[in-house]
DSSP file (Angstrom, degrees, kcal/mol; ACC not computed):
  #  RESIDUE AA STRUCTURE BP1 BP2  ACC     N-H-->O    O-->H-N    N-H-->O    O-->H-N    TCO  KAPPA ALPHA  PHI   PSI    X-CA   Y-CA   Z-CA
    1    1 A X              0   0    0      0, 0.0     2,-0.3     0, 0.0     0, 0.0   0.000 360.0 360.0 360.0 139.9   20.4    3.7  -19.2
    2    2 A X        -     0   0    0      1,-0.0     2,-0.1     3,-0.0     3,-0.0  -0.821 360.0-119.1-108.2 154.0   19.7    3.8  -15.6
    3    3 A X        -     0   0    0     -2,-0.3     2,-0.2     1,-0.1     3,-0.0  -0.316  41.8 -95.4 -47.3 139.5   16.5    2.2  -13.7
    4    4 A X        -     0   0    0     -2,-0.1     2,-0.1     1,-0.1    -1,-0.1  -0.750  38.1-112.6 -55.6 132.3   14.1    4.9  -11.6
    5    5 A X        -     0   0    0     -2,-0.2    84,-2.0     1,-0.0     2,-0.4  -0.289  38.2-155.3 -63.2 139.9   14.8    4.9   -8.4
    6    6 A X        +     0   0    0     82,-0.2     2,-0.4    -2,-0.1    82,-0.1  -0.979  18.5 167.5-130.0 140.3   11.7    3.3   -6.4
    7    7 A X        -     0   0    0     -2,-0.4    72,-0.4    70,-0.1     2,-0.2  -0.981  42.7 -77.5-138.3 149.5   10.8    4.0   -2.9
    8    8 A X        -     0   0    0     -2,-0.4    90,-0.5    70,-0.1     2,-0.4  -0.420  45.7-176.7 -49.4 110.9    7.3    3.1   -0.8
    9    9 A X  E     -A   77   0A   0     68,-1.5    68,-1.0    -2,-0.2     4,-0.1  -0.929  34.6 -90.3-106.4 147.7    4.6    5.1   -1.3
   10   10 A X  E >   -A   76   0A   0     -2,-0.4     3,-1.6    86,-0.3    66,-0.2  -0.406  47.1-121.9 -57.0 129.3    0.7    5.2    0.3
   11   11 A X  G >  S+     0   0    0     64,-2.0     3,-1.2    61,-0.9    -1,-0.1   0.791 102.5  81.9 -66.7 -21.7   -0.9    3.1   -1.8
   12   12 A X  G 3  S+     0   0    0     60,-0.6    -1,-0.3     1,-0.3    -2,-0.1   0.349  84.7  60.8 -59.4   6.6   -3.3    5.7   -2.7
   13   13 A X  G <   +     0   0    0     -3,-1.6     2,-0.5    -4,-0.1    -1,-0.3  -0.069  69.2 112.9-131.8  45.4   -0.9    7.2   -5.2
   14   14 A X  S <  S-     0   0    0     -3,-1.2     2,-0.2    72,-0.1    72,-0.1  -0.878  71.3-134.2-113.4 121.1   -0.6    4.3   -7.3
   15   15 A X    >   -     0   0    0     -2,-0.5     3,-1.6    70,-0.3    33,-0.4  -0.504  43.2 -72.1 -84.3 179.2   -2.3    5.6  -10.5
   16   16 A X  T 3  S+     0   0    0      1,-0.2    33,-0.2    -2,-0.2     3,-0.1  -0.170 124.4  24.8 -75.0 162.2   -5.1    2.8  -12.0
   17   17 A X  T 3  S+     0   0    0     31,-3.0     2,-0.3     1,-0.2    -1,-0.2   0.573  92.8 130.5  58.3  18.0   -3.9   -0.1  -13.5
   18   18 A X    <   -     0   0    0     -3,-1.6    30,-1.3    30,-0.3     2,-0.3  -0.720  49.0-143.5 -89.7 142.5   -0.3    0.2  -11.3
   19   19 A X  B     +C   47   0B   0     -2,-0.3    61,-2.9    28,-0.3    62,-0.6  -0.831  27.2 168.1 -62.6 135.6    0.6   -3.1   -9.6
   20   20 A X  E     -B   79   0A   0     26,-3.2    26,-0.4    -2,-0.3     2,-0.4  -0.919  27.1-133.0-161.0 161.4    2.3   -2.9   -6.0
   21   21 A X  E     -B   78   0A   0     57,-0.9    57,-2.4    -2,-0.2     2,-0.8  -0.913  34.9-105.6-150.5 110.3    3.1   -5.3   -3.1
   22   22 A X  E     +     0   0A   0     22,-1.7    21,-1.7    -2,-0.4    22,-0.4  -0.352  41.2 169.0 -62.3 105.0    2.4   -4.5    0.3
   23   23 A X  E     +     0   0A   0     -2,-0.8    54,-0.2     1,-0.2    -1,-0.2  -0.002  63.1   4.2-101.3  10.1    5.6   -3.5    2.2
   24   24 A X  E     -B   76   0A   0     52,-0.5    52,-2.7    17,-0.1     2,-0.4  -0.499  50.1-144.3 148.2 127.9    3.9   -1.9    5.8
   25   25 A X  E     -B   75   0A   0     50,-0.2     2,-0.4    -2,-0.1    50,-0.2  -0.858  13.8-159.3-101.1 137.0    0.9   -1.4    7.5
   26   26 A X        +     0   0    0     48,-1.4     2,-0.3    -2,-0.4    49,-0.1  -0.473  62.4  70.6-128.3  49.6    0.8    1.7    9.4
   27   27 A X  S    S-     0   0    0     -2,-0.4     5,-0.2     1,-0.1    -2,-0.1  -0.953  76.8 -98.1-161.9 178.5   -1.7    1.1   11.6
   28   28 A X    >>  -     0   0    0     -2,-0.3     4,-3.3     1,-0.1     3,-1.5  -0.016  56.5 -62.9 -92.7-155.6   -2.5   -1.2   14.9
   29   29 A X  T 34 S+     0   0    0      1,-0.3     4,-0.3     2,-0.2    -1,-0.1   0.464 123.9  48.1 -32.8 -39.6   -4.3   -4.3   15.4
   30   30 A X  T 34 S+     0   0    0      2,-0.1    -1,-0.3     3,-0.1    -2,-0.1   0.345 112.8  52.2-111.8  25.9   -7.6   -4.1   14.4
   31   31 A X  T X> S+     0   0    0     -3,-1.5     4,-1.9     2,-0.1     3,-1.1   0.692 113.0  46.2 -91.1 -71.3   -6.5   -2.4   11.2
   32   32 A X  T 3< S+     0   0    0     -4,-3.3     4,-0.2     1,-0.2    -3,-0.2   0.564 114.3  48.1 -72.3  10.8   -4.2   -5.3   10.7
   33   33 A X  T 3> S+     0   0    0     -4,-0.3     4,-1.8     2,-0.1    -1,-0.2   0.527 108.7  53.1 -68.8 -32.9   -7.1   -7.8   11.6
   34   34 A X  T <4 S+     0   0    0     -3,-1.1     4,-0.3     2,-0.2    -2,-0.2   0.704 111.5  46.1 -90.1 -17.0   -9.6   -6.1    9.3
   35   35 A X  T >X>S+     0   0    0     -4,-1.9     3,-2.0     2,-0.2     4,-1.8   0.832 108.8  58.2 -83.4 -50.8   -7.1   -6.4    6.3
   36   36 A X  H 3>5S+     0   0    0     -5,-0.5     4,-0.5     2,-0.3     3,-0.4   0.965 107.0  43.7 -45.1 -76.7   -6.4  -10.0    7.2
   37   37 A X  H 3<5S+     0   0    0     -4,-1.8    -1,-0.3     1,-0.3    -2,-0.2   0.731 107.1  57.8 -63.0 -13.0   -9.9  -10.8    6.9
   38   38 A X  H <45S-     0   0    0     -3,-2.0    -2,-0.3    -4,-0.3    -1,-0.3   0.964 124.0-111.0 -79.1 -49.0  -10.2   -8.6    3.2
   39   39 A X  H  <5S+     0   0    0     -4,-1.8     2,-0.4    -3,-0.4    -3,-0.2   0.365  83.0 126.3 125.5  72.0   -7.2  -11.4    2.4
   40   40 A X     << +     0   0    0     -5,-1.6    -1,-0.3    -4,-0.5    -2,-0.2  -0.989  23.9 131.1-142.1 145.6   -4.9   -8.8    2.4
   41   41 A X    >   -     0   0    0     -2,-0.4     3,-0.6    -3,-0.1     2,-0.6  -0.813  60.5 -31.2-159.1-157.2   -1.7   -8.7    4.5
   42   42 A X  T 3  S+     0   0    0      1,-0.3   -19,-0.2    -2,-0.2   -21,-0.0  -0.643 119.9  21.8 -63.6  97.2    2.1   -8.1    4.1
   43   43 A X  T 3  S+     0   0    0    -21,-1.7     2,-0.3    -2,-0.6    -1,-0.3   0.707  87.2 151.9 104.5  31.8    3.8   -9.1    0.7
   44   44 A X    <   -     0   0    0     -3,-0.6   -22,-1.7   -22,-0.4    -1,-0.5  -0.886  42.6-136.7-104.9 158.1    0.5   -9.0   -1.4
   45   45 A X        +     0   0    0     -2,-0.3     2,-0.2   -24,-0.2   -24,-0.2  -0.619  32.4 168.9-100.9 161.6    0.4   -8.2   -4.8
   46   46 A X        -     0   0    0    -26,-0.4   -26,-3.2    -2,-0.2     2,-0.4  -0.857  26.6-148.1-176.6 155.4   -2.5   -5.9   -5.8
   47   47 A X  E     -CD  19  59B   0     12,-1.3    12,-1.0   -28,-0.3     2,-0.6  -0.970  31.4-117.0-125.1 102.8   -3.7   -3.7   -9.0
   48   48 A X  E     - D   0  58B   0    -30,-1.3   -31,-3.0    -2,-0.4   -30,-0.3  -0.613  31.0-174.2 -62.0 102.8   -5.8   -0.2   -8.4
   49   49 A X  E     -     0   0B   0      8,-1.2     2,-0.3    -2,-0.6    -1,-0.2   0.889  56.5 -23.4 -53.4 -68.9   -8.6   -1.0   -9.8
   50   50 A X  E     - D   0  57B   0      7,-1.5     7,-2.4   -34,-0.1     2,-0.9  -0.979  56.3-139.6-164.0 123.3  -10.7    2.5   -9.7
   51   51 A X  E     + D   0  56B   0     -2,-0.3     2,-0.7     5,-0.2     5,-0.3  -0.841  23.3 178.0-105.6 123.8  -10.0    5.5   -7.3
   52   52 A X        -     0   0    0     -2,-0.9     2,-0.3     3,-0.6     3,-0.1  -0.805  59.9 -39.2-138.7 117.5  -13.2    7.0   -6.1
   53   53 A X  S    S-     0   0    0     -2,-0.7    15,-0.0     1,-0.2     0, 0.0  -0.673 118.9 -28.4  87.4-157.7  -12.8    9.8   -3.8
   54   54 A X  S    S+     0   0    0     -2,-0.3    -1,-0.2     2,-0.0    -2,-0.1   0.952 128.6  80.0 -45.2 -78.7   -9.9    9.4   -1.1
   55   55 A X        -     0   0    0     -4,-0.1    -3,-0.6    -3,-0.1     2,-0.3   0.611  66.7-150.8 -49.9-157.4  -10.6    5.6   -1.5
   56   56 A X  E     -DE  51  67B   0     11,-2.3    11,-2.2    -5,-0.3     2,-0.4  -0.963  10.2-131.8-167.0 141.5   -9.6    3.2   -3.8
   57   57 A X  E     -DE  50  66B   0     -7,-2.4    -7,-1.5    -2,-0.3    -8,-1.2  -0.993  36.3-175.2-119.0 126.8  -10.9   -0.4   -5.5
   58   58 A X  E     -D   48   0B   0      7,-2.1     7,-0.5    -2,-0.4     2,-0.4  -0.696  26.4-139.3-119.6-166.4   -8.5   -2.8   -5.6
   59   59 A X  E     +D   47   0B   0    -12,-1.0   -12,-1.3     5,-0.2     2,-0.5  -0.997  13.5 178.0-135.5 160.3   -7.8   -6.3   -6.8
   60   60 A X  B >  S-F   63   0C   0      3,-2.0     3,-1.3    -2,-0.4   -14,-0.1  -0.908  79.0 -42.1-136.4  80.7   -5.8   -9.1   -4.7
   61   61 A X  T 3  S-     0   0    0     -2,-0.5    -1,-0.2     1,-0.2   -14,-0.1  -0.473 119.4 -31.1  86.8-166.0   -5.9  -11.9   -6.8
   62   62 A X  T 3  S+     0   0    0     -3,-0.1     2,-0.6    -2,-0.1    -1,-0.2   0.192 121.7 100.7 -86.3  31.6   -9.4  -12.4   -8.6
   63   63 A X  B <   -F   60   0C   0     -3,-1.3    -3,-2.0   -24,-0.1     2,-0.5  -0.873  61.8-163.4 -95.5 119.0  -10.6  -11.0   -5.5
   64   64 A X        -     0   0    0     -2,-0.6     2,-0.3    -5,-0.2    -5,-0.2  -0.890   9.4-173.5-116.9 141.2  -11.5   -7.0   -5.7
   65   65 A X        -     0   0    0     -2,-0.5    -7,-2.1    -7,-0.5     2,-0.7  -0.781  21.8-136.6-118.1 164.6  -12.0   -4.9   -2.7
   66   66 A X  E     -E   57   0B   0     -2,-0.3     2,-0.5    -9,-0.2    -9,-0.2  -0.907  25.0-165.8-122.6 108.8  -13.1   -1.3   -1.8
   67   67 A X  E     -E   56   0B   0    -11,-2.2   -11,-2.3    -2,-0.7    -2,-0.0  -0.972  18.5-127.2-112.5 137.4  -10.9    0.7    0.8
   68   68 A X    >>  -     0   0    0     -2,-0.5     4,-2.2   -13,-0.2     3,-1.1  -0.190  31.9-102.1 -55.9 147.0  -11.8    3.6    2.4
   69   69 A X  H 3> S+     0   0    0      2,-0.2     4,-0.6     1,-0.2   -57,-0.1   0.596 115.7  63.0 -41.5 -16.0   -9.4    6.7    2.3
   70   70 A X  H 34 S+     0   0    0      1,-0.2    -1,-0.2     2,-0.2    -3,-0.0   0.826 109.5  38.3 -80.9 -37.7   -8.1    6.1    5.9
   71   71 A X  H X> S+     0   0    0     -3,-1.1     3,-1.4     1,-0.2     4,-0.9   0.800 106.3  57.7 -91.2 -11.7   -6.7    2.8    5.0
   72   72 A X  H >< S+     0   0    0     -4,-2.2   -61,-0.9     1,-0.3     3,-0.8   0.904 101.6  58.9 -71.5 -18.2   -5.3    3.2    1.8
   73   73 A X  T 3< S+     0   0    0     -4,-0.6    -1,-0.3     1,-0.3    -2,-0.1   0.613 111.2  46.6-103.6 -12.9   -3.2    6.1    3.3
   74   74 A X  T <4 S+     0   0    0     -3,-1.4   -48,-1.4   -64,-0.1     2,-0.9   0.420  90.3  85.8 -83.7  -4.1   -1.8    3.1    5.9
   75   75 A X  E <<  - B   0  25A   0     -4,-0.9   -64,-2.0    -3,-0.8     2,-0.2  -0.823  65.1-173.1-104.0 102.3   -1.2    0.8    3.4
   76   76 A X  E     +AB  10  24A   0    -52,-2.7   -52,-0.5    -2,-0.9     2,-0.3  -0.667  19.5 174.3 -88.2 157.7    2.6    1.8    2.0
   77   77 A X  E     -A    9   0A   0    -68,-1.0   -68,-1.5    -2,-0.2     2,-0.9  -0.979  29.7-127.1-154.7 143.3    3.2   -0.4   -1.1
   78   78 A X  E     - B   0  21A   0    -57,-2.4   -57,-0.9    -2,-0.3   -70,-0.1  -0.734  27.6-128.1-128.8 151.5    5.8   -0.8   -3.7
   79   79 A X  E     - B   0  20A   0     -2,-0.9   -59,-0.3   -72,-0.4   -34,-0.0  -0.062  18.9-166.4 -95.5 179.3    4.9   -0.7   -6.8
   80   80 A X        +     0   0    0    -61,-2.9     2,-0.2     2,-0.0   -60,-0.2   0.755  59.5  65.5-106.3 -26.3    5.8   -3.4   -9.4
   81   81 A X        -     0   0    0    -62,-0.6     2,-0.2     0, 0.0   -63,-0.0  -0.444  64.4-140.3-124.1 146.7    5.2   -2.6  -12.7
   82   82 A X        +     0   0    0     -2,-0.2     2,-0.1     4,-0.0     3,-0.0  -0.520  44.9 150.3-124.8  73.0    7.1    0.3  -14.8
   83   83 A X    >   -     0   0    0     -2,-0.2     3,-1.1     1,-0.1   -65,-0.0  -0.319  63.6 -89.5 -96.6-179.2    4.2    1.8  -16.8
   84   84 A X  T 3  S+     0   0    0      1,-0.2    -1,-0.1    -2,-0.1     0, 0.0   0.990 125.6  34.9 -71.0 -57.3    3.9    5.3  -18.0
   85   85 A X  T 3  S+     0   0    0    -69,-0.1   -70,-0.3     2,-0.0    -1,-0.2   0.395  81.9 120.1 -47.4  -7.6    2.2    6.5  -15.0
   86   86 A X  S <  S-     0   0    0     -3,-1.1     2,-0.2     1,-0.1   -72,-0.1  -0.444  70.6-112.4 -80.9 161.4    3.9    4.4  -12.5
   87   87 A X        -     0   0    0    -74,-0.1     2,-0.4   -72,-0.1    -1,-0.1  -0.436  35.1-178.6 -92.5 165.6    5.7    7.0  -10.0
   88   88 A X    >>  -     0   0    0     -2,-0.2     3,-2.5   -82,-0.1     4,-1.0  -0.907  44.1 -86.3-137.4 165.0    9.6    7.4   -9.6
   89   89 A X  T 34 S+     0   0    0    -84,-2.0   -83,-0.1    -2,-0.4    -2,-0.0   0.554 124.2  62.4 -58.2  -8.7   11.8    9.5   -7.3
   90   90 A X  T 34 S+     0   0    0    -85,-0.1    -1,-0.2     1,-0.1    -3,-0.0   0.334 107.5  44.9 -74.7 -23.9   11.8   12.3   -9.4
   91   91 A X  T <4 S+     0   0    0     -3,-2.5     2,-0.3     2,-0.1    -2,-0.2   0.435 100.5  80.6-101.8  -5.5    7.8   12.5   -8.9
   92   92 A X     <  -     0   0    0     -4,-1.0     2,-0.1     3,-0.0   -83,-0.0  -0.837  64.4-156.8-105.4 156.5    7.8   12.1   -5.6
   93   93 A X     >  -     0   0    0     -2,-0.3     4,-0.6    -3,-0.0     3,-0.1  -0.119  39.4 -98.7-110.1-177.5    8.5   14.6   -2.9
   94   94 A X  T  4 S+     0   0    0      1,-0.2    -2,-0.0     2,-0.2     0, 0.0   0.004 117.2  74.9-100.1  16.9    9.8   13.4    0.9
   95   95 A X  T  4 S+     0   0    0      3,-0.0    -1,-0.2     0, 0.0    -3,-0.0   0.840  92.9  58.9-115.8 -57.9    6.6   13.7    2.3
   96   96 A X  T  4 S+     0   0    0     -3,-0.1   -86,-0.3     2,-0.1    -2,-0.2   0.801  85.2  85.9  -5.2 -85.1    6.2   10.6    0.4
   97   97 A X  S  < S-     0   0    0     -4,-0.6   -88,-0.1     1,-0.1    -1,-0.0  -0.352  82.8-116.1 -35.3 103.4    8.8    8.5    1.9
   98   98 A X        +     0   0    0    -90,-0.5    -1,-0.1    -2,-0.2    -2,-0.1  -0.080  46.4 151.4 -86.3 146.0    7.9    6.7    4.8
   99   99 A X        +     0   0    0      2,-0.1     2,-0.4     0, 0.0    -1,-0.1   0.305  34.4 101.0-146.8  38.3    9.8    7.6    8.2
  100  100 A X        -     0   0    0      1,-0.0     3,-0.1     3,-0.0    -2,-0.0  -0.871  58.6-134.7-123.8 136.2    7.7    6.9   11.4
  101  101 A X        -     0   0    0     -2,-0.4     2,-0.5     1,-0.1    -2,-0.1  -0.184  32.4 -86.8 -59.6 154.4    8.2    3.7   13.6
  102  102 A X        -     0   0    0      4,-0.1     4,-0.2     1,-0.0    -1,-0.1  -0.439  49.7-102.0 -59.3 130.8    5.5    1.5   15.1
  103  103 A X    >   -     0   0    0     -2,-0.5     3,-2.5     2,-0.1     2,-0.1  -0.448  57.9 -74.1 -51.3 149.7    4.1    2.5   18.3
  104  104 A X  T 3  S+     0   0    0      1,-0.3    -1,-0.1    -3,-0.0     3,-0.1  -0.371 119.5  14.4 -19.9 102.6    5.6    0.5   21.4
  105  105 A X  T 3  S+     0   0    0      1,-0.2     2,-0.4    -2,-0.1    -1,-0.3   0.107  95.7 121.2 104.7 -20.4    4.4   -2.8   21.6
  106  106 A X    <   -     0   0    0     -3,-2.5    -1,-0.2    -4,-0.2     2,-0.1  -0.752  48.0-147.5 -92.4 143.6    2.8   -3.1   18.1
  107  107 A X        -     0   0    0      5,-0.4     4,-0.1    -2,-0.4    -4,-0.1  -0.495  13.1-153.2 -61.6 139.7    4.0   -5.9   15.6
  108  108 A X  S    S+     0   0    0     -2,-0.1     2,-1.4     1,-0.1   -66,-0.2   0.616  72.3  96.3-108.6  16.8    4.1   -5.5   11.9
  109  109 A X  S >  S-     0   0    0      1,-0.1     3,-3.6     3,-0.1    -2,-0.1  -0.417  81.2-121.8 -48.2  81.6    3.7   -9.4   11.4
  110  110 A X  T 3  S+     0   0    0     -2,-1.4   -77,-0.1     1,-0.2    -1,-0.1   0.012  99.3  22.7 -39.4 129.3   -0.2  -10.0   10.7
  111  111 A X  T 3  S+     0   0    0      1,-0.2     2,-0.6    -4,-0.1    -1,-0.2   0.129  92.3 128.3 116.6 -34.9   -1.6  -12.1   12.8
  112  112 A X    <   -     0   0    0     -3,-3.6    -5,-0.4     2,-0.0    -1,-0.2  -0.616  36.4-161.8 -81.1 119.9    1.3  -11.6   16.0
  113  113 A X              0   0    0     -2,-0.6    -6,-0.1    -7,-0.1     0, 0.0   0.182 360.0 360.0 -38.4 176.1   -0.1  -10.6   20.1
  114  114 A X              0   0    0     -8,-0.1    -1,-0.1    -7,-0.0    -2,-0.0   0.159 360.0 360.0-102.1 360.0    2.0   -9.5   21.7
């Protein structure tokens, strides 16, 4: 029996209760400043709490936060868990699959200046 293929998705298509571990922030500086300070960064685990609306409640630990639709849709993640819901390559479409660089000059290391 073969595994499902898993690729990064926007975290916002994680159905509720999914675990996934944040693999790329798709946004600049003060995006990845403003996650930094929710104590969220690269290589975190986190659990969809409740989706309400675009956005999204999550939890980081026994910490839970509420992101707006604009970041969750920056936040690629992949998810961890193989639950009934959880998505595979077979549910996802290429629109899905991320395939745009960082702009010139941005880092994706939280925390790095350039």
């Amino acid at each position: 029996m073969q595994q499902p293929v898993r690729h990064p998705l926007p975290l916002d298509r994680l159905p509720v209760g999914a675990l996934g571990r944040v693999i790329e922030i798709r946004g600049g500086r003060g995006l990845i400043r403003t996650l930094l300070g929710l104590g969220l960064r690269l290589g975190s685990e986190i659990r969809v709490e409740q989706h309400r609306g675009r956005g999204l409640v999550v939890s980081a630990g026994s910490t839970r936060i509420a992101l707006g639709g604009g970041i969750v849709e920056k936040l690629l993640v992949m998810p961890l868990d193989a639950g009934p819901d959880a998505p595979t390559a077979a549910t996802m479409t290429a629109v899905d699959l991320p395939s745009e660089e960082l702009p010139a000059g941005e880092s994706s290391e939280p925390g790095v200046s350039p």
